[in-house]
N, C-alpha and C positions, 0 to 999 in steps of 0.2 A: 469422617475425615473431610475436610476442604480443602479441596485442589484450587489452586488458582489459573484463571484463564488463559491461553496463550491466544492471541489475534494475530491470526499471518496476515499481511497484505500481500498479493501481488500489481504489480506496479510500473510505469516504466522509470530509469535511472531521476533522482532528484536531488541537490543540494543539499549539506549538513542542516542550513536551518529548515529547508523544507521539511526534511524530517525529522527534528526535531520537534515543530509545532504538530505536527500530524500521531506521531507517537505522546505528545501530551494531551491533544484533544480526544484521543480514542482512547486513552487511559482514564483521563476523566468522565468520559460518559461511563466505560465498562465499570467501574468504583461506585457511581451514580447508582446505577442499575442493580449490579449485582451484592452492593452496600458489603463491599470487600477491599482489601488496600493493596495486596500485591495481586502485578498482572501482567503479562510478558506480551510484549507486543516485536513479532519477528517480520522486516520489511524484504521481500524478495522483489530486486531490481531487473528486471527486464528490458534487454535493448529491443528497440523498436523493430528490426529485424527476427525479431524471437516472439513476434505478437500477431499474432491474426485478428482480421474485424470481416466481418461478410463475406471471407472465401478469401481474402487479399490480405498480404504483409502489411501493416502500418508503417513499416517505412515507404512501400510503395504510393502506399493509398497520401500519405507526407510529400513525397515527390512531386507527385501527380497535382494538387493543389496548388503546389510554389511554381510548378511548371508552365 
């Protein structure tokens, strides 16, 4: 049996077309690759407050640069 791929991304929030272009290039390479035609690509948006980078909130470590 062939199961077809699911590709989560986690992400911070993006615009329709952003993800739109993003969900067709990852489909295409996954199709490329695995020379298969269906593929579920699931996008989980992340606010920047809900993101850690080095010990630090990204929205802080965001602050902190504009500041």
């Amino acid at each position: 049996m062939i199961t077809m791929p699911t590709i989560i991304i986690e992400g911070l929030k993006a615009d329709v077309e952003t993800k739109r272009e993003l969900v067709k290039k990852i489909t295409e390479v996954v199709r490329e690759v695995y020379k298969i035609h269906h593929v579920t690509v699931i996008i989980h948006e992340n606010e920047l407050e809900n993101v850690g980078v080095d010990g630090e909130l990204l929205s802080d470590a965001i602050a902190k640069r504009k500041g």
